[in-house]
C-alpha positions, 0 to 999 in steps of 0.5 A: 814759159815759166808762168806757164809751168806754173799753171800747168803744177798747179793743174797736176797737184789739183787733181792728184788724190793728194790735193783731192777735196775726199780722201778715201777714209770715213773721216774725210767721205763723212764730211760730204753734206748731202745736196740739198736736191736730196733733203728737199725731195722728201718722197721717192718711188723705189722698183724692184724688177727683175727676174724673181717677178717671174715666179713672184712668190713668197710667203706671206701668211705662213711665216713670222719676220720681215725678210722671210716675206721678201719675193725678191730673196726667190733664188737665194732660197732655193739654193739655201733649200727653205722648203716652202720656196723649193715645195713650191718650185718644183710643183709649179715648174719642175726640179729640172728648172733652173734659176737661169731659166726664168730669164726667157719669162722675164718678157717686159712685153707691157713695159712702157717707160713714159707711163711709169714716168707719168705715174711717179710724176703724177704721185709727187714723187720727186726721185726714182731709185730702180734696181740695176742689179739684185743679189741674182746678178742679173743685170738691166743693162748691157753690163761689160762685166756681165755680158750674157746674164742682163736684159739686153741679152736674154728676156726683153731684150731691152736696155732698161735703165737707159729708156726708164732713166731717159722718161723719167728725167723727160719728167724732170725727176731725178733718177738713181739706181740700186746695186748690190754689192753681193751675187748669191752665185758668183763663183767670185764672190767668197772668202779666198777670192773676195779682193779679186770680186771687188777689183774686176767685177764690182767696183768697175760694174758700179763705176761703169754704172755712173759713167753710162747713166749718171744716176743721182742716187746710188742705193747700195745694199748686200754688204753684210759679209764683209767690211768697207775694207775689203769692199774697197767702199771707201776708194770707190767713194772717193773717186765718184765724190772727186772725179765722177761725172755725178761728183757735185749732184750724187747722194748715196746711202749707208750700205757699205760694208757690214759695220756702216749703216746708221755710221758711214756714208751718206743718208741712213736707212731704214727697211720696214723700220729696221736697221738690220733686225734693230728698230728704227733710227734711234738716235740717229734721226739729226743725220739725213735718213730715208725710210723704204718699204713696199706696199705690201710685204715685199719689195718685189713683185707677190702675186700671192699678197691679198688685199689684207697685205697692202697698205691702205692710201691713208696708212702710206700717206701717215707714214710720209706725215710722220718719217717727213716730221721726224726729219726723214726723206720715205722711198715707197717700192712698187713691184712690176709684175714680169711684163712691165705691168705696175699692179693696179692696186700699187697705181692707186695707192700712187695716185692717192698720195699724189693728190693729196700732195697736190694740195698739201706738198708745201708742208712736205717738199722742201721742209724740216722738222718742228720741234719745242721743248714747250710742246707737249707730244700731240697725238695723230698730229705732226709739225713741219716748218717751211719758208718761215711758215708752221704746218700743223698736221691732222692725221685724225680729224679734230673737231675740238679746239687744237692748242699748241704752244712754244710759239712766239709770234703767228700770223694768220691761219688757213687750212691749205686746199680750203677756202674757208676763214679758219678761226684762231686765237694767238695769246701769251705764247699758244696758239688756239685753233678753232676746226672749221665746220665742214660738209663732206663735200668741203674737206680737202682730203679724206686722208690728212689735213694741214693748217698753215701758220704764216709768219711764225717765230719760235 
C-alpha cells in the first residue's frame, strides 16, 4: 500500500503547474526549442478567408504604405470612417448595408478542400496556416463562444477548418491555424472590460481551437492594445506547452502582447518585411524567424490588383532563396475569392515555386544557413548547407567563373536537375566554378540555379 501511495504523490506532483516542464513567465516559455518539424519545412502557404472576400476591396494605387493595402482591414475601416472604403460601400451596395450582411454572400459554393490540399502539395509547401478567425470575429468553425457569427451557421454553412485540416493532412501536410486575439466590434473588447474578453471569450475560444483541431501552428496577431499580462498570453502558453494534445509537436509565433514580437514567444515574424513599422529582423535573424507576405498587396483576397501588383514566380522564388539563406522559414498567402475559388494567377505562381523545388528542394528543405568570415558578399547569389553538402544559388545567371572561398575541403560538383559534368577546380581554400555551356532546352529552371558542393568542410 504504501509503494502505492508513493506512485500515485509521485503522479499528482508531476502534473501539478509546480513541477510542470513551463511555468507561465517568459523566462521559463522562451526556453522551449521550436520542433524541428518547423525549421526543416522552410515553406508554407498562408489563407486568408473570410468575409471581407465579399467585398474584396482595397486600394492599391490610391494610397502610400502597406497596411493601407490590406483587403482584410474592409470592416475596421468602415467603422473608423476612411473615406475611399466608405465612397466605396455605400456606391456599390447601399448605406444601409451592414457589415454582418456579407456573411449571406460568403457562399464558399466552389470550396473543394481536396484541391487546395492538392495545389499546396503540388507548391512544396510543406505546412498550412488558415485564418480561424480575423479581426471581424467571424469564425470558420462552429465556435461555442461564437455561436451565430461563424461558417456553420451563416454563409456556407459549412465546418471549414474541420474538411480543410482534414484534406490537408490526407496530404501529409502540416496544418496550423491563425487567430486574432482582438475583435474590431466585440463589446467585450475594451478597456474596463478586457480581463473578462480574455477569461470567457478568448482564451477558452483558442483552447477550444486546439483541443477540436489539434493545429500544428498557432499564428497569433491583434495583440498590439494591450500587453502579455493582461492578454494572459503567458498562462494560455503554458498549458498548451504542458498539457495540450499538441504539447510536444506546436510551434507558434511572437504575436502576444503589444511588447513581444521580435521578443517572446516562439519563431519571429515579419510582415512584408516589417516588425511592425520597423525594417526587417535585424539582429534577431540567429532566432527562428518567418517572413509572410501576399502575392500581391494584401493578404485577403483584392479584386481591384492589377497584374503590375502581383509578384512574379521568379521574384516569390528569390525571396524563398533569400529569407531560407538568412535563416528564415517564408509563409506566402493566397486569398480565395468568396466562392472558395484560389485566383488563377495566385495557382500559378504556386505551381512554379513547386516545380522549381521539385528539383532544387534538397538546398531549401531541411538546411541552414552558410556563412564564412572568408567570404565576401556575393551578388544574386545565396549559400545554404544541408547534410555535409554546400549549395551555391544562382539567382542570376553567371556565365563567368564563380570563386567562392573560406572552404576547406570540396568534393565534386553537379548542378542539381542537370546531367551534364560541371567543371571545377578546388585550390588552397577556394573553390572555382566553371557555368556550363547550356541550350535553352538544358537549363533546369528558368528561375535559379544550384550548384551542389558533395562532401564539403569549412
Amino acid at each position: 500500500m504504501k509503494k502505492i501511495g508513493i506512485q500515485i504523490l509521485f503522479i499528482l506532483i508531476s502534473f501539478s503547474p509546480l513541477y510542470a516542464q513551463y511555468q507561465p513567465n517568459w523566462e521559463s516559455l522562451d526556453k522551449r526549442e521550436i520542433p524541428e518539424w518547423w525549421s526543416d519545412a522552410k515553406f508554407g502557404i498562408f489563407i486568408h478567408w473570410g468575409l471581407y472576400s465579399v467585398p474584396a476591396y482595397a486600394p492599391v494605387d490610391e494610397v502610400e504604405g502597406i497596411y493601407e493595402k490590406y483587403a482584410e482591414h474592409y470592416y475596421n475601416r468602415l467603422l473608423t470612417g476612411n473615406k475611399l472604403f466608405t465612397d466605396f460601400h455605400n456606391n456599390r451596395y447601399g448605406e444601409n448595408f451592414k457589415y454582418a450582411d456579407f456573411a449571406h454572400k460568403f457562399t464558399a459554393e466552389n470550396f473543394n478542400p481536396a484541391d487546395w490540399a492538392k495545389l499546396f502539395k503540388d507548391a512544396g509547401a510543406k505546412y498550412v496556416v488558415l485564418t480561424s478567425k480575423h479581426h471581424d470575429g467571424f469564425c470558420l468553425w462552429p465556435s461555442t463562444n461564437t455561436p451565430h457569427w461563424n461558417s456553420v451557421v451563416m454563409g456556407p454553412h459549412i465546418d471549414i477548418i474541420d474538411t480543410l485540416s482534414n484534406a490537408l493532412r490526407d496530404e501529409e501536410i502540416r496544418f496550423g491555424l491563425y487567430y486574432s486575439l482582438l475583435e474590431w466590434a466585440h463589446p467585450l473588447y475594451s478597456q474596463s472590460t478586457i480581463e473578462k474578453w480574455v477569461d470567457t471569450h478568448m482564451i477558452p475560444q483558442m483552447k477550444e481551437l486546439v483541443n477540436n483541431y489539434k493545429p500544428e501552428i498557432i499564428f497569433s496577431d491583434g495583440e498590439w492594445d494591450y500587453d502579455s499580462k493582461t492578454l494572459k498570453s503567458e498562462q494560455f502558453l503554458a498549458w498548451l506547452y504542458n498539457e495540450s494534445p499538441v504539447r510536444n509537436e506546436v510551434v507558434v509565433n511572437d504575436r502576444w502582447g503589444k511588447e513581444t514580437r521580435s521578443k517572446h514567444g516562439g519563431y519571429y515574424t515579419t510582415e512584408y518585411d516589417l516588425v511592425h513599422n520597423q525594417k526587417g529582423i535585424g539582429d534577431n535573424a540567429d532566432h527562428p524567424w518567418e517572413e509572410s507576405r501576399g502575392i500581391g498587396t494584401s493578404y485577403g483576397y483584392n479584386r481591384f490588383e492589377k497584374s503590375n501588383h502581383y509578384l512574379t514566380s521568379k521574384q516569390l522564388i528569390d525571396i524563398l532563396i533569400d529569407k531560407v539563406s538568412s535563416g528564415g522559414n517564408f509563409l506566402l498567402n493566397v486569398g480565395p475569392d468568396a466562392t472558395g475559388m484560389i485566383p488563377v494567377v495566385m495557382q500559378e505562381r504556386l505551381l512554379d515555386i513547386g516545380k522549381w523545388l521539385k528539383i532544387n528542394g534538397e538546398a531549401i528543405y531541411g538546411s541552414n544557413p552558410w556563412y564564412s568570415n572568408k567570404i565576401k558578399k556575393y551578388e544574386n547569389i545565396a549559400f545554404t548547407k544541408n547534410n555535409g553538402n554546400l549549395y551555391i544559388i544562382i539567382k542570376k545567371w553567371k556565365n563567368e567563373p564563380i570563386e567562392i572561398s573560406g572552404i576547406k575541403s570540396a568534393g565534386k560538383v553537379e548542378m542539381l536537375g542537370y546531367g551534364g559534368k560541371i567543371s571545377s577546380v578546388y585550390r588552397n581554400g577556394k573553390l572555382t566554378i566553371t557555368p556550363p555551356t547550356l541550350t535553352i532546352d538544358q537549363y533546369p529552371s528558368p528561375y535559379a540555379w544550384v550548384y551542389k558542393i558533395n562532401s564539403f568542410s569549412e
